[in-house]
C-alpha positions in Angstrom: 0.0 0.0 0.0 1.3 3.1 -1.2 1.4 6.4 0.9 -0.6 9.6 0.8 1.1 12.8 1.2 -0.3 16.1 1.7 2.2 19.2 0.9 1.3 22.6 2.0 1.8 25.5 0.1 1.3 27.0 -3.2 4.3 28.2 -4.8 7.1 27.0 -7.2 8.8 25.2 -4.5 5.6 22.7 -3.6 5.1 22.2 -7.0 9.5 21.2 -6.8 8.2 19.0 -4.5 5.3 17.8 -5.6 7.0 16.7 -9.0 9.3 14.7 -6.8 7.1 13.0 -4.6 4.5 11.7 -7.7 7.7 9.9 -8.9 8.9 8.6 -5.7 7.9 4.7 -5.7 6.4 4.5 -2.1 3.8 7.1 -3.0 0.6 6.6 -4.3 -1.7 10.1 -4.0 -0.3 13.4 -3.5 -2.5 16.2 -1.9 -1.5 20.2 -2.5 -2.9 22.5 -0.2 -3.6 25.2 -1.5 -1.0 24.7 -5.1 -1.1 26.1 -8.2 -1.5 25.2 -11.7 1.1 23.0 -12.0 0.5 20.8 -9.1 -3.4 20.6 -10.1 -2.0 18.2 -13.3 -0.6 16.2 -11.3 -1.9 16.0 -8.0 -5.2 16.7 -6.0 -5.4 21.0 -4.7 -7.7 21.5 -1.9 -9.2 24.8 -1.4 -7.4 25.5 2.0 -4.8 28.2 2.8 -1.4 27.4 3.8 -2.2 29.6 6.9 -5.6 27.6 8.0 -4.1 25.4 10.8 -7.0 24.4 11.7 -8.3 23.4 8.5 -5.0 22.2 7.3 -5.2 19.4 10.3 -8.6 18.5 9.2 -7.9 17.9 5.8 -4.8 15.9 6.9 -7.3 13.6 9.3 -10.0 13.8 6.5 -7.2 12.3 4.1 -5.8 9.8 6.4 -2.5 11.5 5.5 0.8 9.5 6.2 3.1 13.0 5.7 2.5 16.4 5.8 5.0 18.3 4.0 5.1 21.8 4.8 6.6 23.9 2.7 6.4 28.0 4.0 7.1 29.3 7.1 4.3 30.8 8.1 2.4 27.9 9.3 5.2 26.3 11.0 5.8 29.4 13.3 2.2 29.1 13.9 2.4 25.5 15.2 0.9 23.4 12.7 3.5 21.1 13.2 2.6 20.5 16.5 -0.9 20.5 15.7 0.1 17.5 13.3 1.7 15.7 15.7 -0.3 16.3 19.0 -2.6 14.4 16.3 -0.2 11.3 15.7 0.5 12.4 11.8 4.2 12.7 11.0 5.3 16.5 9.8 8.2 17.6 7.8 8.7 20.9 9.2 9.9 21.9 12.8 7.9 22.6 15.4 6.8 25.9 16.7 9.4 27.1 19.3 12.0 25.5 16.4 10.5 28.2 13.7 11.6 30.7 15.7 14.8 30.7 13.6 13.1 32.1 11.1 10.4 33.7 12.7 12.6 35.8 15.3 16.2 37.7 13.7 16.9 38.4 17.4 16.3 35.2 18.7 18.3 33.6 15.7 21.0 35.9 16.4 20.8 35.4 19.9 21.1 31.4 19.6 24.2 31.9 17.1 26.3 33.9 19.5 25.3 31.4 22.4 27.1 28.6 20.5 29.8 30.6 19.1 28.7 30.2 15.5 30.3 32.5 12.6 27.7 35.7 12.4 28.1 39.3 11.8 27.9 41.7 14.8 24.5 43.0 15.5 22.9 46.3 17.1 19.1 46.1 19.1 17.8 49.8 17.9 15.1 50.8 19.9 13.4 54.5 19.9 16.0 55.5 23.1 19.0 54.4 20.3 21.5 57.5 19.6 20.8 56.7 15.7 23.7 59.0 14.5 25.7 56.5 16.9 24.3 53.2 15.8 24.8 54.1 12.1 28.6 55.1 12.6 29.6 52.3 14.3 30.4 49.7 11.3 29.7 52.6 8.6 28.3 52.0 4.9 26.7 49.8 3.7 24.1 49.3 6.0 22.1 46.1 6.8 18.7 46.5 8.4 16.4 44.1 9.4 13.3 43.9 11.0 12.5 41.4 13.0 9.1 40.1 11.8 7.9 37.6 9.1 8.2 39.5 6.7 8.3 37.2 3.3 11.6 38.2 2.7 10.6 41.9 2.7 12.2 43.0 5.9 15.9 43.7 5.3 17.4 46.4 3.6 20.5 46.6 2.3 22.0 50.3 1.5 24.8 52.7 0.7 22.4 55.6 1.4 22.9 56.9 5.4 19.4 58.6 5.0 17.3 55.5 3.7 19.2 53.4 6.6 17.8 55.9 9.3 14.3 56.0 7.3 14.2 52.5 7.6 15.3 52.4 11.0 12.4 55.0 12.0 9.6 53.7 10.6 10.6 49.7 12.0 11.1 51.0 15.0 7.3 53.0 14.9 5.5 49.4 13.7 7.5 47.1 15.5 9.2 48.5 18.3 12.6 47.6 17.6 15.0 46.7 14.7 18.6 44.9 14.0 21.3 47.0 12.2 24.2 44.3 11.5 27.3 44.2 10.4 27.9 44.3 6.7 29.5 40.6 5.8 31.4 41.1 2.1 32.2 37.9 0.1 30.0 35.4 -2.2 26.8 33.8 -1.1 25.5 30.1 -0.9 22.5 28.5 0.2 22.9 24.9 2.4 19.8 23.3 3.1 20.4 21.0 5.9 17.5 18.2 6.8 17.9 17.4 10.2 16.3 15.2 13.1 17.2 13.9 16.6 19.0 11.5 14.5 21.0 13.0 12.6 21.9 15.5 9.6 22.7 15.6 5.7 24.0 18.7 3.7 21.7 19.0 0.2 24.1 20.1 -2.6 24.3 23.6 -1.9 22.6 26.1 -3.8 22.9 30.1 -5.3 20.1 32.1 -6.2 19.8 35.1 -7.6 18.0 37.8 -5.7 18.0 41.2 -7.5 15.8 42.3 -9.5 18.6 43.0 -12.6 21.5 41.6 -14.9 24.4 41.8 -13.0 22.5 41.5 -9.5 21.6 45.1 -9.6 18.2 46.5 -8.9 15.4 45.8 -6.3 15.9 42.7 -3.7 13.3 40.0 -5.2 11.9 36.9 -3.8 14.4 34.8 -6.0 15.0 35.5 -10.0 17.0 32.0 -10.4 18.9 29.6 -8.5 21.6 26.8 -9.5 23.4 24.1 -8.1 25.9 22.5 -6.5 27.2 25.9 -7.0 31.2 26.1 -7.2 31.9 28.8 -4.3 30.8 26.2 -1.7 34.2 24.2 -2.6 35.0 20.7 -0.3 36.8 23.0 2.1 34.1 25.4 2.6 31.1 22.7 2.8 33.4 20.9 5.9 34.0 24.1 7.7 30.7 25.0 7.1 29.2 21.6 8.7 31.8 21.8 11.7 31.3 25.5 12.5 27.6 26.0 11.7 25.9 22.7 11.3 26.8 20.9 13.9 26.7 22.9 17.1 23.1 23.9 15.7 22.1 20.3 15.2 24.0 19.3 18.8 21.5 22.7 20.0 18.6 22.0 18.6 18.5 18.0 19.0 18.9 18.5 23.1 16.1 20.5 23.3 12.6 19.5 24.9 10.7 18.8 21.4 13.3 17.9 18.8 14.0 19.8 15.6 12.2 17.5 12.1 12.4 19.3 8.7 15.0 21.7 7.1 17.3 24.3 8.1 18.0 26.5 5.5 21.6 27.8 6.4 22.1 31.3 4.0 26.0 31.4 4.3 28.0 34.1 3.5 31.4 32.6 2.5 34.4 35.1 2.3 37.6 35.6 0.1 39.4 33.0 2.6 36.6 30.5 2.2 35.5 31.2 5.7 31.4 30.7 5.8 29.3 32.8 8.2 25.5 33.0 8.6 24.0 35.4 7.2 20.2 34.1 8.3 18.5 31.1 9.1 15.3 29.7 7.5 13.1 27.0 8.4 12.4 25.2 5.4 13.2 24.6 2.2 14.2 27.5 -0.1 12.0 29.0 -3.3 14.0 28.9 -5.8 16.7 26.9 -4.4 13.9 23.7 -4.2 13.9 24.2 -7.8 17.4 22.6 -8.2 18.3 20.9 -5.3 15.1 17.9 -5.0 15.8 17.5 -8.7 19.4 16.1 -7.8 17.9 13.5 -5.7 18.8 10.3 -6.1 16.8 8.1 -3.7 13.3 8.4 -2.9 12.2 11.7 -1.8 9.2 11.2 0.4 11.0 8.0 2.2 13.6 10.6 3.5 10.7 13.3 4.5 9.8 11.0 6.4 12.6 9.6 8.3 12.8 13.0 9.0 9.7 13.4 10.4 9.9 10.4 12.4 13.2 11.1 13.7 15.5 8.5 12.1 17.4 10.3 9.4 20.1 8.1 10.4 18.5 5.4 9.0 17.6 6.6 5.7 20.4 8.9 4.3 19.8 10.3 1.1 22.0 9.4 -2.9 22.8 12.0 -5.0 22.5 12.6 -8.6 25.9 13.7 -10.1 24.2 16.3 -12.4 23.6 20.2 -12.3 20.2 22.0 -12.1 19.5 25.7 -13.3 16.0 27.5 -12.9 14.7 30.5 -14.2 12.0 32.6 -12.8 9.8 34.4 -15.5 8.0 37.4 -13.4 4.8 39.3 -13.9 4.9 42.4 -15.2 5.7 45.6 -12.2 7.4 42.6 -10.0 9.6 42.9 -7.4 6.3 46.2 -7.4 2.5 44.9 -7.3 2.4 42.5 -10.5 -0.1 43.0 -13.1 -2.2 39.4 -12.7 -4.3 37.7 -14.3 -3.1 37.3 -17.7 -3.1 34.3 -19.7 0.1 31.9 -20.1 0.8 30.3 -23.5 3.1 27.7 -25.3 4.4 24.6 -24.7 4.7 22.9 -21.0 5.3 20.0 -21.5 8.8 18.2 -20.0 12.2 17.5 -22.1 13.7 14.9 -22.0 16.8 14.6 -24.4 20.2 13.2 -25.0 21.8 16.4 -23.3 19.2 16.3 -20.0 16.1 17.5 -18.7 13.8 20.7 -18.4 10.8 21.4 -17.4 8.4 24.0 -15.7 7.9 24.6 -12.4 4.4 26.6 -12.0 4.5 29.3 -8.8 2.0 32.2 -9.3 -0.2 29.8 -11.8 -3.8 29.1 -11.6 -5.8 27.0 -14.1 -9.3 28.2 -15.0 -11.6 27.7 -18.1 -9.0 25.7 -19.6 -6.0 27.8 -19.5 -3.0 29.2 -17.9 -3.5 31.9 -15.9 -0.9 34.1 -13.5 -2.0 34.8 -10.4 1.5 36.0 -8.8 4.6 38.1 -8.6 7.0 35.3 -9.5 4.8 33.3 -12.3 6.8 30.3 -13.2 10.1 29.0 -13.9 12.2 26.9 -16.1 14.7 24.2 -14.7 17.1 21.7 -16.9 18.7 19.3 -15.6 22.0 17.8 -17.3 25.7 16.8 -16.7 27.1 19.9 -17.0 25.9 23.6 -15.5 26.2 25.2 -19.0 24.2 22.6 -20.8 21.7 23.1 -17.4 21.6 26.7 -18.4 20.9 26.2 -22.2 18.2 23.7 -21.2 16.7 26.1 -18.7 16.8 28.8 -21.1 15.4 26.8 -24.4 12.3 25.1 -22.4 11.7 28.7 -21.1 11.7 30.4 -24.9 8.5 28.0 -25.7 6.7 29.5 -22.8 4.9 33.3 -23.4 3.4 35.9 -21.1 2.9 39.4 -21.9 5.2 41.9 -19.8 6.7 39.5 -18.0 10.5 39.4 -17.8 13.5 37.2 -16.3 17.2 37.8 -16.1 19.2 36.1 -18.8 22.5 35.7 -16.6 21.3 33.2 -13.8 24.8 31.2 -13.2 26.8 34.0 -14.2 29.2 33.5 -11.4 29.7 29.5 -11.9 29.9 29.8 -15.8 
């Protein structure tokens, strides 16, 4: 008897993961609450937000559901994991108290210096703060976060004194305090981590794209494109990274009361020595780094969820594909702004499969009605290959995405820049 898994969530990454878990062998229904497009071909949406606990554990019952796999944050810092599991049904995904990582900068931070683990300095700016002070102390540029969820809204990154202190002031008015860090210089990586009681297990790591433009200049987006394993994150760098970062926190977070079960997203900041700090913690997989990471798993994909979520990771380590993975994100048009919705998608979806590799679409901001495409998002869709090598990856990526049309929208045509 095969299993039934409901995933939670409605973006590209669910639909990353719904794609796997349909072709993992010990599955035999896949549930999407609330998907997309994509996910509706080849799974079962229900109508039920991603932040209806209540409604998410009833459909989860209602479905006799073996997994939950939760994908965003939100619901996890607002305990449906413990709702899951107060109910007996295993959750990928930590619980409440564990999404503090993500839901809490301060706390994060806090835990991080605790255990000694690589992280820039950090300021608490309340409204009694000397700003002129606070501002000087590191200089230009300035990092400012706020610390809310904030769907990767709340930091801002500047050169400009003035807009740092604007920021400031007005976090400080809605939330009553803010973090001004250190400004860390060097290359970024994404490490997604999936850790239990049990044990832990690097993913390749990852390296998205977040600005808006060519070059990575422009406005801070959700994610224009990701690739991996990506070259920066080098034998030496990956082992420091696990010694320094990844294993205190899993040595942390496995002695406390309730046990962490899901993924830590580790967002590292690796310098020109190849020394890796941490720039933020998430609590779940990323979006787009999903996109190319579950694609380079070997083994089946909702048997490790699970071990996961049953606490015996150990038991059930993951294989690896040797292959690269590049994604693209098409955008509405006036994204990273309010996106123009509702316009219909066109062309050709379906996969490739070909001597050279693999591509294929991965809906996000998608919804089907009266027999068509239609966007409903910022971040539409995007375009993944799949191949030996990162350049055929990218030329994969690129072709599937050239069959696909939606007027205004746009994507950067440098995602991998660094690697290739």
């Amino acid at each position: 008897m095969g299993r039934c898994v409901l995933i939670v969530g409605g973006g590209g990454r669910e639909h990353a993961l719904c794609i796997g878990l349909v072709e993992s062998p010990s599955v035999d229904a896949v549930h999407v609450a609330p998907g997309n497009a994509g996910t509706s071909t080849i799974a079962t949406n229900h109508d039920v937000s991603a932040d209806d606990i209540t409604g998410l554990v009833m459909l989860a019952k209602t479905l006799s559901a073996d997994l939950v796999m939760v994908g965003p944050e939100g619901p996890l810092v607002d305990g449906l994991a413990d709702e899951l599991r107060s109910e007996g049904i295993p959750c990928f995904g930590p619980h409440a108290a564990g999404a503090m990582l993500e839901g809490s900068k301060d706390f994060a931070k806090q835990v991080m210096l605790n255990l000694n683990i690589p992280t820039a300095g950090v300021q608490h700016l309340t409204a009694e703060t000397n700003l002129d002070d606070a501002v000087d102390l590191w200089g230009s540029p300035w990092v400012v976060k706020r610390d809310v969820l904030a769907g990767g809204k709340g930091v801002v990154v500047t050169e400009n004194r003035e807009e740092a202190i604007e920021f400031i002031r007005t976090s400080i008015a809605t939330d009553g305090m803010v973090l001004l860090e250190e400004f860390l210089s060097g290359e970024e990586a994404s490490m997604l981590v999936m850790m239990d009681e049990s044990g832990y297990v690097a993913l390749p790591c990852s390296q998205d794209h977040k600005r808006v433009g060519e070059g990575d200049v422009g406005l801070n987006t959700g994610g224009m494109g990701a690739y991996a394993p990506a070259p920066v994150a080098t034998e030496a760098v990956r082992a420091r990274a696990i010694s320094e970062i990844v294993k205190p926190m899993h040595r942390h977070l496995s002695n406390q009361e309730t046990p962490y079960r899901g993924c830590l997203y580790v967002g590292l900041m690796i310098d020109s020595e190849g020394a890796p700090s941490v720039v933020e913690y998430n609590v779940r997989f990323g979006d787009p780094e999903t996109q190319v990471t579950v694609p380079l798993i070997a083994s089946d994909l909702c048997e490790l969820l699970l071990a996961v979520a049953e606490g015996r990771l150990s038991t059930s380590m993951p294989t690896f594909h040797d292959a690269h993975a590049l994604t693209v994100v098409l955008a509405a048009e006036g994204y990273p702004g309010p996106p123009v919705k509702g316009r219909e998608i066109t062309g050709d979806f379906t996969d490739y499969n070909g001597p050279e590799g693999r591509a294929f679409i991965h809906h996000a901001g998608t919804k089907y009605s009266g027999g068509k495409f239609i966007s409903s998002g910022g971040r539409v869709l995007s375009s993944t290959g799949i191949s030996s090598s990162l350049s055929d990856a990218c030329d994969l990526a690129y072709s599937k995405l050239s069959e696909v049309h939606l007027e205004g929208s746009h994507f950067r045509k440098d995602i991998g820049y660094r690697a290739l």
